[in-house]
N, C-alpha and C positions, 0 to 999 in steps of 0.2 A: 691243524687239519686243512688240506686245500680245498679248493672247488672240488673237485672228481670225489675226494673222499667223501667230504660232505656229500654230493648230490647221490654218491652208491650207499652211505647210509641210510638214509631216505627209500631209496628209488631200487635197492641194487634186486631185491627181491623179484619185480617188477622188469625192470630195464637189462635188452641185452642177450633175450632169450637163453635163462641161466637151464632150460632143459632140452633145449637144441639138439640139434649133432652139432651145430657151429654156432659160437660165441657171434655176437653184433660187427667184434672187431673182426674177425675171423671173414662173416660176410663182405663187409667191407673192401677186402685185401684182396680178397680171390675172385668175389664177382662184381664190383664196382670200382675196379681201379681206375676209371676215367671221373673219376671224383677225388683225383689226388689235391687238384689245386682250386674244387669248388664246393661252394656249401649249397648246395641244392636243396630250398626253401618253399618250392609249389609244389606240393604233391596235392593240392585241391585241384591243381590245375592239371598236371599231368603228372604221375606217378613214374619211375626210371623202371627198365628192363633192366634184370640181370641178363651180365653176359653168359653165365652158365645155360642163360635159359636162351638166348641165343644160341647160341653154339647148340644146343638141343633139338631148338626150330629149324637151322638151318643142316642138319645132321639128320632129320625127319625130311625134310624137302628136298636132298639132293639122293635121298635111296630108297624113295618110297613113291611112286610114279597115282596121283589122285587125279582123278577122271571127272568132267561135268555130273553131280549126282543125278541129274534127269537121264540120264540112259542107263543101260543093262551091262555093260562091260563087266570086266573083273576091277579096271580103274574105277569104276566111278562106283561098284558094290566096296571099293575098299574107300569110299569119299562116304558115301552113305551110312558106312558104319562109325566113320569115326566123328561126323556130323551128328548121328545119333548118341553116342555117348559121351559128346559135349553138350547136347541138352541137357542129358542126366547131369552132369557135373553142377552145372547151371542149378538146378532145379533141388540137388545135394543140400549146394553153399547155402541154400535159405529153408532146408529143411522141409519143401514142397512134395510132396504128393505127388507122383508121376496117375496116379489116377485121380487126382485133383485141380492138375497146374499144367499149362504148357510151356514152353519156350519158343519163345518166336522171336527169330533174327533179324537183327535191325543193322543199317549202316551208323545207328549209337543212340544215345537214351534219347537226344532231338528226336528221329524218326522215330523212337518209339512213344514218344507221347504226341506228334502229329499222327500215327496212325490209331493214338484212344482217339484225338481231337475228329477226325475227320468221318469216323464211322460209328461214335460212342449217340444211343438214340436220343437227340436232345429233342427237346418240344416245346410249345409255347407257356409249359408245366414244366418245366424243369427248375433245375435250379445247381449251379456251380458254386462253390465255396472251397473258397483258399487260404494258406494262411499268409500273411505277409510277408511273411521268410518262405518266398520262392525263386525261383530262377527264372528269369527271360523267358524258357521254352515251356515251362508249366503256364506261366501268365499269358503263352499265345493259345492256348486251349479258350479262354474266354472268345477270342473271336469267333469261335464255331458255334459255342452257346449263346454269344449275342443276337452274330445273324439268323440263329433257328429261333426270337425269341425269346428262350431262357431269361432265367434274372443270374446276376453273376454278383459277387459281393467279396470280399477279404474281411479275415476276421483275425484276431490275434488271441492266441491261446494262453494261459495263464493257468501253470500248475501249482500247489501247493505243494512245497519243499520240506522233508522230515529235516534232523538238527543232524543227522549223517551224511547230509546233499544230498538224497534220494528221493526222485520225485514219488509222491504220491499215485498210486495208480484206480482209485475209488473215484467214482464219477464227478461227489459233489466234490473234488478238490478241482477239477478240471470248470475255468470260468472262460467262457469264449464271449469276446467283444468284438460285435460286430460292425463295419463297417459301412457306406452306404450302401444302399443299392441298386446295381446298376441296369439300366434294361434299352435296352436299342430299339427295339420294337414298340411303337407306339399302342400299337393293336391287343397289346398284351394285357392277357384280362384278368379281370379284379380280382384282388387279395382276396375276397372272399370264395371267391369262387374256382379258387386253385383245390387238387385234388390228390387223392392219396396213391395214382397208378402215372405217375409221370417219372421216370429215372433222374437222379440224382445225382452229381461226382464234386465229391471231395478231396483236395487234394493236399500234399505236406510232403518237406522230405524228411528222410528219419534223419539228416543230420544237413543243418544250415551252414551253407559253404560260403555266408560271411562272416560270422561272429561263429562257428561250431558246436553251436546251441543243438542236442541231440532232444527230436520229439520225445513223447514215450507214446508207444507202439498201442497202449491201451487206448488210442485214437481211433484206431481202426475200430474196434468192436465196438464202442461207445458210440461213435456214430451212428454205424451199421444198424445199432439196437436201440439207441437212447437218441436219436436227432430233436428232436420234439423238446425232450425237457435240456439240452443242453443248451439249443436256441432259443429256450420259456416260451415254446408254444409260438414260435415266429411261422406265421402262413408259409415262409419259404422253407420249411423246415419237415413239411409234410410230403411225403413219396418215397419211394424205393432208393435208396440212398447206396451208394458203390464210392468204394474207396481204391484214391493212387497213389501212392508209393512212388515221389522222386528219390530214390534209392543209389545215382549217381555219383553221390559222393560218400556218405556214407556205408556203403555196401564190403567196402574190402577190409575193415575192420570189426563192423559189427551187423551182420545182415541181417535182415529181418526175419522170425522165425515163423514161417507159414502155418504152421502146426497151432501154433496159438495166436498167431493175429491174421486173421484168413484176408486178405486184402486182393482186392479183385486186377489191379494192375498194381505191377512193381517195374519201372524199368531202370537200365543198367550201365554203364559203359566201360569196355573191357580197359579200357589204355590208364584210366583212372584207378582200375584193378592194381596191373599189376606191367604197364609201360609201354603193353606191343601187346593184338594188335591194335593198330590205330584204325579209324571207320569202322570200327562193329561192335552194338550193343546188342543188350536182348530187350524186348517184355513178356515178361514173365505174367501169365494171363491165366486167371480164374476160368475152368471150364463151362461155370454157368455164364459168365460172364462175356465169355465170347460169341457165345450163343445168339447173347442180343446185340454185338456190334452189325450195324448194316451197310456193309461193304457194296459199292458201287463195280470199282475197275476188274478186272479180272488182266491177266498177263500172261506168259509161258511160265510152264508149272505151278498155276493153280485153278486150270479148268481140267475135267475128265475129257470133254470133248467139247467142240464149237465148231458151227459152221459160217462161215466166210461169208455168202451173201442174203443168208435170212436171220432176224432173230431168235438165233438159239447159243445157249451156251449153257452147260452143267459143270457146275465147280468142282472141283476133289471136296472132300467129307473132311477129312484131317486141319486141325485148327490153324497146325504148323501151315501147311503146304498152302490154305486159304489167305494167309496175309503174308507170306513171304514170294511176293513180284520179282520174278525173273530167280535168272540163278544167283543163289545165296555166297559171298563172299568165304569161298570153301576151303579153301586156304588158310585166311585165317582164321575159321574157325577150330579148324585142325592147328593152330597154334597155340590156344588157351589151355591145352591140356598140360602143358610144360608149365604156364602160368602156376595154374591150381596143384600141381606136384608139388612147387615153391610152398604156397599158403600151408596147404596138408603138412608138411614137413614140419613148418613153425606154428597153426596152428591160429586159427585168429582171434584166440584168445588172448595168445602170448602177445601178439601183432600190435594188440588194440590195449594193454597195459604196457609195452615198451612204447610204440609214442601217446599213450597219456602220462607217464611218467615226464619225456621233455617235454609236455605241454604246460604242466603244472610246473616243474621247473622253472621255462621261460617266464611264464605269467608272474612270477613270484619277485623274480629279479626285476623282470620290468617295472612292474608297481613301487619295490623299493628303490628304484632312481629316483634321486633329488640334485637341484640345480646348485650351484654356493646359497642361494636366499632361504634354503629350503621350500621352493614350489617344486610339487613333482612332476616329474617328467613323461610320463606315460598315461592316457587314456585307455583303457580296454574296454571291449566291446562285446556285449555278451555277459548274463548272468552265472557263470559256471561259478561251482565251487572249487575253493585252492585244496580241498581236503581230497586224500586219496581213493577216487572213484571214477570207474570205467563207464558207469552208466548214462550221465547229464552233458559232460562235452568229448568233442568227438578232438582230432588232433591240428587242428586250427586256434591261430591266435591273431584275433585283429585289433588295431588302435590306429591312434594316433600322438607324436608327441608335440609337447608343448615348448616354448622358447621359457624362459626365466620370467619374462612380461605376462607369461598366459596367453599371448598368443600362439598361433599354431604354425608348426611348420609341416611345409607341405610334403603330401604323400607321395609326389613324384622326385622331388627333392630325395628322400628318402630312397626312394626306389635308383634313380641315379648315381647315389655314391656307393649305394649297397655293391652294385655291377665294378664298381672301382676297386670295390675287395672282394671281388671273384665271389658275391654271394647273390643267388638269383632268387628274387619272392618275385609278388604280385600287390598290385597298388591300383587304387578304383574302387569301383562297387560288385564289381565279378559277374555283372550280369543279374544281380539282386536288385533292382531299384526299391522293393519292398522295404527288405531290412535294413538297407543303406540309410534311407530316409527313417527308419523306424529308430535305429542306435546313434546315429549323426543328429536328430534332432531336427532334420528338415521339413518347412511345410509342404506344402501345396504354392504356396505363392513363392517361396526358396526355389523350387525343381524348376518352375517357371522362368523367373527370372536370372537364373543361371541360363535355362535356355535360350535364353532373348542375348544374355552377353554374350553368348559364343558356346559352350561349353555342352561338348559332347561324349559321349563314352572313350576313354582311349587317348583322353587330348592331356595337351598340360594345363590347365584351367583346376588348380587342386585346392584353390583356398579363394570365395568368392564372399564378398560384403564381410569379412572376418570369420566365414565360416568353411569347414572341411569341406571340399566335395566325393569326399571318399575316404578310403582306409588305409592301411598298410594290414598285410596279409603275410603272417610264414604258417605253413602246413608245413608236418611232417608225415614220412611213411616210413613201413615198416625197419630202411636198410639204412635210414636217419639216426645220428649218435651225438652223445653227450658233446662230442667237441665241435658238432655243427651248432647245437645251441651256443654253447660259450663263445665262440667266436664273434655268433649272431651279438652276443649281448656287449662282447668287448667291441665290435663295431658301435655300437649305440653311445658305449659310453665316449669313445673317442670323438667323435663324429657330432654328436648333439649335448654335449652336456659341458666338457672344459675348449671352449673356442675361445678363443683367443683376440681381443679384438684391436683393429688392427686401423682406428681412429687416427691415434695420436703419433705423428709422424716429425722426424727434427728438419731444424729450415732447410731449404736445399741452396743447396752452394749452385758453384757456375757446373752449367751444361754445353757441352757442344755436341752438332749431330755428327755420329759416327758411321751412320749408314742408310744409300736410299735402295729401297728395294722397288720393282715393279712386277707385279703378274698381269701380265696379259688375256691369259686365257684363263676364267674363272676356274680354282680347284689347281691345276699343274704349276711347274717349281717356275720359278720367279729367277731374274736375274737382277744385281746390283750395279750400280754409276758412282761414278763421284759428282756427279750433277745431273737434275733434270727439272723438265718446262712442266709447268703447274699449267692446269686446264680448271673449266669451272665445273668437274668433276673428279677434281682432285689432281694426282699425279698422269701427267699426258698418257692415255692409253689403258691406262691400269683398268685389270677386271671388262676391257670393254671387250672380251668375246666369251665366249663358252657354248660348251658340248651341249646337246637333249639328244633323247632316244629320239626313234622312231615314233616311240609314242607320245611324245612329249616331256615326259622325265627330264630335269637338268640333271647333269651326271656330277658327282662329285668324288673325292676321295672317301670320304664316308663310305658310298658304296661302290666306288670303282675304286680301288688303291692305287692302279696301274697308272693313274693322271697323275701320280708324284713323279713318275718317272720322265715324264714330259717336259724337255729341256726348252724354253724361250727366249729369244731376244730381238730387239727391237733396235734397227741402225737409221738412227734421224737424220740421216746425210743422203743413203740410199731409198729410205722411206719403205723397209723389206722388215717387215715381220719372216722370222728364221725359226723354226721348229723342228727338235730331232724327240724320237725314240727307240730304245734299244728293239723297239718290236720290228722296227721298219728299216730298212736299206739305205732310204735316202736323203738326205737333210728337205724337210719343205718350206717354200721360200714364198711367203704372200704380202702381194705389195699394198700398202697400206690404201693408194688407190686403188684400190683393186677392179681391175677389168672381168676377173671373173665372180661376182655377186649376179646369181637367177635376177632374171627381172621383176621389179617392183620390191614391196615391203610387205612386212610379216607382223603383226599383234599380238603378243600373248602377257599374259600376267603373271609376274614373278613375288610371293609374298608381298601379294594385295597390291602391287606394283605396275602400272603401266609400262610397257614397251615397242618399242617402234626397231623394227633387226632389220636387218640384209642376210639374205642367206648364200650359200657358195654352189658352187657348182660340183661335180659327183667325185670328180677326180679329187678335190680336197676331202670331202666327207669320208670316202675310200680310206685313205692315208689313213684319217683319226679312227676310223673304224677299226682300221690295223692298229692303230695302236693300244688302244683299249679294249679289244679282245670283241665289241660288240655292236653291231650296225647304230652310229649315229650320225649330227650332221652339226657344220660349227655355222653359229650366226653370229653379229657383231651388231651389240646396240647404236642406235643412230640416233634416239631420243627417251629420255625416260622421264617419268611424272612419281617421285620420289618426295618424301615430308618426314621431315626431323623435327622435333620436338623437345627443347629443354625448359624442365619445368622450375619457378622460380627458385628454388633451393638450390638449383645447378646437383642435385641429390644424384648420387654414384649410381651410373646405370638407367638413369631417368630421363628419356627424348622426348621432346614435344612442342610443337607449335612455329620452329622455324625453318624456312624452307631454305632446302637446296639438291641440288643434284647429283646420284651417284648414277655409277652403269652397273655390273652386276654386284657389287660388291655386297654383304649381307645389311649391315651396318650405316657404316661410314664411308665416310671420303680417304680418312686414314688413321691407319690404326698403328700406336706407338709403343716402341716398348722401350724399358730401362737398362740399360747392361747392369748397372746394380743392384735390381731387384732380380733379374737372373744369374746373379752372383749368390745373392742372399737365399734363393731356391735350391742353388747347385747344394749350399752348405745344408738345409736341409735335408735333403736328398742323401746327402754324404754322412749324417749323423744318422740317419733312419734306418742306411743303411750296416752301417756298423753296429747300431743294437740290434738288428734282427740278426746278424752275420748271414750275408747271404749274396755274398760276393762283392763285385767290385760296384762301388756306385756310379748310377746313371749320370752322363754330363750332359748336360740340355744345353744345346747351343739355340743363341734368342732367335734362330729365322724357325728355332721349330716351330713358333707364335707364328708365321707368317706376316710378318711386320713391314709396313710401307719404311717406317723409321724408328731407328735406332739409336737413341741417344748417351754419352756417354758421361759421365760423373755427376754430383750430389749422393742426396741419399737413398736407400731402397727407401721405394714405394712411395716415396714424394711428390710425385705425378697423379698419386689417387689426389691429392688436394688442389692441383694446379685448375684455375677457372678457367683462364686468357695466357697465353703463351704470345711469344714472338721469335722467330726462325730465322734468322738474317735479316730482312725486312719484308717477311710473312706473318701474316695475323692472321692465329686457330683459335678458336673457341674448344675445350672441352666437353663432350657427351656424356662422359663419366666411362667409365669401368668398364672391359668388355667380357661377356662372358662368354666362357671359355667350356668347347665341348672334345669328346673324344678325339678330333682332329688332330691337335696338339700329342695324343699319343701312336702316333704314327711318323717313322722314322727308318731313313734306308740304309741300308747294310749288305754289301755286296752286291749292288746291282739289285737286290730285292727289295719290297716293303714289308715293314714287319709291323706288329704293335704290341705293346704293350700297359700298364694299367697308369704308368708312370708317363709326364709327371702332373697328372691330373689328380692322382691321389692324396700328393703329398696337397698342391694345393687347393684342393677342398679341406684340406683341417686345418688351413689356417685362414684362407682368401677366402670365406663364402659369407655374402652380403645375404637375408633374403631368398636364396635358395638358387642365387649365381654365385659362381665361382668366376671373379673378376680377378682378370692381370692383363695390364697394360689400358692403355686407355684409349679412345677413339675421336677424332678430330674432323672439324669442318673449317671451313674460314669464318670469318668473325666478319660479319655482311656487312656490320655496324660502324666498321674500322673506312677510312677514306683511302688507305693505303689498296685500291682495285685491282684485281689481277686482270691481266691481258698478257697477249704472245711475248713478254717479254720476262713474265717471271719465272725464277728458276730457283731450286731448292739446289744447295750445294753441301758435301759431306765438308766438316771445319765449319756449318755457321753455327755461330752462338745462340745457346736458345736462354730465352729470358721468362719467366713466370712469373705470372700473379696468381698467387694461393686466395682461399677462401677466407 
């Protein structure tokens, strides 16, 4: 029996929507074919539009003419109605009461919980309760309770689990541990004399968009009714108590059902639904409930009338038209009905057992990964049960995995090579610092001092003092299939589990250098010498100039591609820098003295780096402007304050402590590569290529590396051990290892740039130290050596190179 059979024995019930009009496969082929060659992994983060339901939107907006709703036309009576029964739809999905519930349009669920935060009546009696599994925009509501006073606290809830996975829904199962408490207001009076007519908000989502830990919904009325004994009689725990509903992520598989858990804000965000549109939420808002919000602003269409220079103004009466400022995003509101035809069709039942079906799948594989020693390989995060139930997680899987030592490898690691095989998740904390800290095990003095080393939302900072900074995240949604998991999971096995290590290397025979390469202009194509004069930042000229925007941006191939196309060369007879592109007319000729540099000099900082430029005059900037498609300007370092670092071990990839000077170059002074470890690549590449059969394989020629120098013979990858090198009679010190980013997979063909995944793919499954993917290595002079360079030395293609290994 295969995987598939296996997993549709299991699951087939379940997965695939077997009472559809259309099979899983079915959706796939017809409305998501721009998912031929990706596995699309965040639907916590943003959910995919069908193109059906495009083509439906766009089929509605070119023959149907909708008008500002604030006027009287026939356009804006046919905006008005179809704005009106996208509330109902709204208000439908969670089984709300149109004489119970409003909907109120938001530009997405953030604005919809700053407008409970900004108008919800807090007082020096209040009191805000959270649970630690929240999001960013729920935890900035405490600001508005702080500064009114309020006391504001996190608590963590803890249900008792029957022997089915089914949480318990009876009060005394539900134990809440409370956190400190916090109070901004010094003025804030005594515990004892707090009182039973202050407003209250509690908040939670029905489903945690870190770990997919799903509440139960019997929070709402428990509160609502029992605050008192669930908090054992906590003073804060006394008053009118109102419940929120971050309903966010959660909502498009299993929504809340208003009918039985009356919650007084639920809010929403459409794109999280169902893909498009993007900018518009709802909240969904208790009638009593609105009642007592106390709105300050007032805007166009939500006063009846107002007068200009005295104070007066009368609001509209209507819930909707009171908190929806200005004109409401009418368009696409008029686009979610295409949305909810989708759901209605499949049903969000069927929705939310086809991906809990591959949630429990993935979880199941991943836990059974084990390394050769047997230590396994996977952490998960979040108590869900592996047993078949729709109720306790929603379709979120987070972890992290481990090395064979137990230690961790990093979540951006992860996240980077996943993109190398066309699979896109999410890596971080997702904007939960709560749960992050609450499942990682982080303290208080941890979150601290991660922040003191550097280490902010978003950064590469994923593994600090030996601990995770964060997770690894795959969501699925509804039009997600069993072969996006397997993939997912034959990624993991390849990738983290049989690596290959790549230590032990045979002695290297004789070397000679086969090629000096120079770039001139930071990012554009480099020309080759059979000779050239060493400077005491390396190869004469190299890297000393480069592009920035307007805004200061330095521009690179990364996000300019166009700078491959950028031809250089450098005549040390005439002392003419020569620059062509196929964008431009003219070859440009700039003389190395150059009499046209603006007067004086320029300061700016390049990764943490001092610089001292000359800038040019408009007629050059023009040029490169043209040539890269975008207003920039080139400057040419004249001093730079640059520290290298290698640490005792001489350890691969490891700088530190000794100084020397580069110009813009990332790294080093110079970066080398092997012909025969790009021999040894090619033949990977060519075997890899043959078992997937998938056409002719890629040939990587070694300047794809960008390489100052190119050396020829010994063994592959004999250079990972080389300490001290000698180049004719040049003395390098090695840096160790370089790593290597998507750059390397960019490559021209017809006068175009193109890219591709290759060949960074193949070497991350074999070349990744640490969570770099190193090839080739990177070099300074050896300072220590008495052999000094001055205007007289010179690297020549034919000099013998000599190594001393470790």
């Amino acid at each position: 029996m295969d995987g598939q059979e296996e997993f549709l024995k299991e699951f087939g019930d379940f997965y695939g929507y077997p009472n559809a009009p259309k099979s899983i496969d079915e959706i796939r082929s017809t409305e998501f074919k721009r998912l031929e060659d990706t596995v699309y992994l965040d639907h916590a983060g943003a959910t995919l539009y069908s193109e059906l339901q495009m083509e439906a939107i766009f089929k509605d907006l070119t023959t149907t003419v909708y008008g500002n709703p604030h006027s009287q036309s026939d356009s804006s009576s046919a905006t008005s109605d179809i704005v009106r029964e996208a509330r109902r739809q709204v208000l439908d999905y969670c089984n709300a009461s149109q004489k119970d519930y409003k909907c109120i349009f938001t530009s997405g669920a953030t604005a919809a919980l700053k407008l409970i935060g900004e108008n919800f009546p807090w007082s020096c009696k209040s009191t805000f309760m959270y649970t630690m599994e929240n999001h960013n925009s729920v935890l900035g509501l405490r600001e508005y309770a702080l500064n009114q006073g309020a006391a504001a606290f996190a608590v963590d809830i803890n249900e008792a689990v029957d022997q089915d996975g089914a949480s318990r829904s009876s009060l005394t199962s539900c134990k809440v541990l409370q956190h400190p408490v916090q109070i901004r207001n010094e003025a804030k009076i005594l515990e004892g004399e707090l009182t039973g007519d202050a407003y209250n908000l509690f908040a939670f989502p029905s489903e945690c968009n870190f770990s997919g830990m799903r509440f139960s919904l019997d929070l709402v009325n428990n509160v609502k009714q029992n605050a008192e004994k669930i908090l054992e009689g906590s003073p804060y725990s006394k008053g009118h108590w109102m419940v929120l509903i971050d309903a966010a992520k959660g909502f498009a598989t299993q929504p809340p059902d208003l009918s039985l858990y009356p919650a007084d804000f639920v809010v929403i965000s459409f794109y999280k639904l169902f893909g498009y549109p993007t900018g518009l939420g709802a909240l969904i808002i208790r009638n009593g409930a609105a009642k007592l919000l106390k709105k300050t602003y007032f805007s166009g269409g939500t006063v009846a009338a107002s007068i200009a220079d005295i104070d007066f103004v009368r609001r509209r009466e209507g819930v909707e038209e009171q908190f929806e400022d200005g004109t409401i995003s009418f368009l696409s509101i008029a686009s979610i009905r295409h949305g909810f035809k989708i759901f209605n069709t499949l049903t969000t039942s069927a929705m939310c057992w086809h991906t809990m079906s591959l949630t429990k799948f993935l979880k199941r594989k991943l836990l059974a990964l084990r390394h050769e020693n047997g230590e396994s390989v996977c952490t998960l995060y979040g108590n869900c049960p592996l047993k078949v139930s729709r109720h306790d997680c929603g379709s979120i899987v987070s972890f992290n995995l481990k090395r064979p030592d137990g230690s961790w490898f990093g979540h951006r690691e992860v996240e980077k090579l996943a993109s190398l095989y066309g699979i896109q998740l999410r890596t971080g904390c997702f904007c939960n610092p709560g749960a992050c800290a609450k499942y990682l095990g982080l303290s208080h003095s941890d979150l601290l001092s991660n922040l003191e080393a550097g280490h902010v939302c978003w950064d590469d900072n994923d593994v600090i003092n030996g601990k995770p900074t964060g997770a690894v995240r795959v969501s699925f949604g509804y039009m997600s299939t069993y072969e996006d998991a397997k993939k997912f999971i034959d990624f993991i096995r390849s990738s983290f589990i049989s690596m290959p290590s790549f230590e032990d290397r045979l002695p290297s025979s004789a070397c000679h250098l086969k090629s000096i390469t120079i770039y001139p202009i930071k990012s554009c194509a480099g020309f080759s010498v059979n000779s050239w004069p060493l400077s005491n930042t390396g190869l004469q000229y190299d890297r000393e100039w480069l592009l920035k925007s307007l805004t200061g941006e330095i521009l690179t191939q990364k996000k300019v591609p166009e700078m491959f196309l950028i031809k250089t060369f450098i005549n040390l007879n005439q002392q003419i820098l020569s620059v062509e592109s196929p964008y431009c007319k003219s070859k440009l000729q700039i003389k190395l003295d150059s009499d046209s540099y603006l007067p004086g000099k320029e300061e700016f900082y390049l990764q943490n780096q001092r610089y001292e430029v000359q800038c040019y005059e408009n007629e050059i900037n023009q040029w490169f402007s043209d040539a890269v498609g975008q207003p920039c300007t080139l400057v040419r370092c004249c001093q730079s304050e640059y520290c290298f670092s290698l640490n005792k071990n001489r350890s691969m990839g490891m700088c530190r402590d000794v100084n020397s000077k580069v110009n813009f170059a990332n790294e080093a002074q110079f970066l080398l590569i092997s012909e025969e470890s790009v021999s040894d690549l090619n033949n990977r590449l060519c075997s890899k290529t043959q078992k997937l059969s998938c056409g002719a394989p890629p040939n990587v020629n070694p300047m794809r590396f960008r390489p100052n120098l190119v050396i020829s013979g010994g063994e592959p990858y004999a250079e990972d051990g080389w300490r001290n090198l000698r180049i004719g009679n040049t003395y390098f010190s090695s840096l160790g290892g370089c790593n290597r980013c998507q750059m390397i997979n960019f490559y021209q063909q017809t006068g175009q740039v193109k890219k591709t995944n290759e060949p960074l793919a193949t070497l991350a499954s074999y070349r990744r130290v640490k969570g770099k993917i190193l090839f080739g290595i990177l070099l300074r002079y050896d300072p220590g050596n008495k052999a000094r360079l001055d205007t007289n030395s010179w690297l020549k293609v034919g000099d013998e190179v000599h190594s001393n290994s470790e």
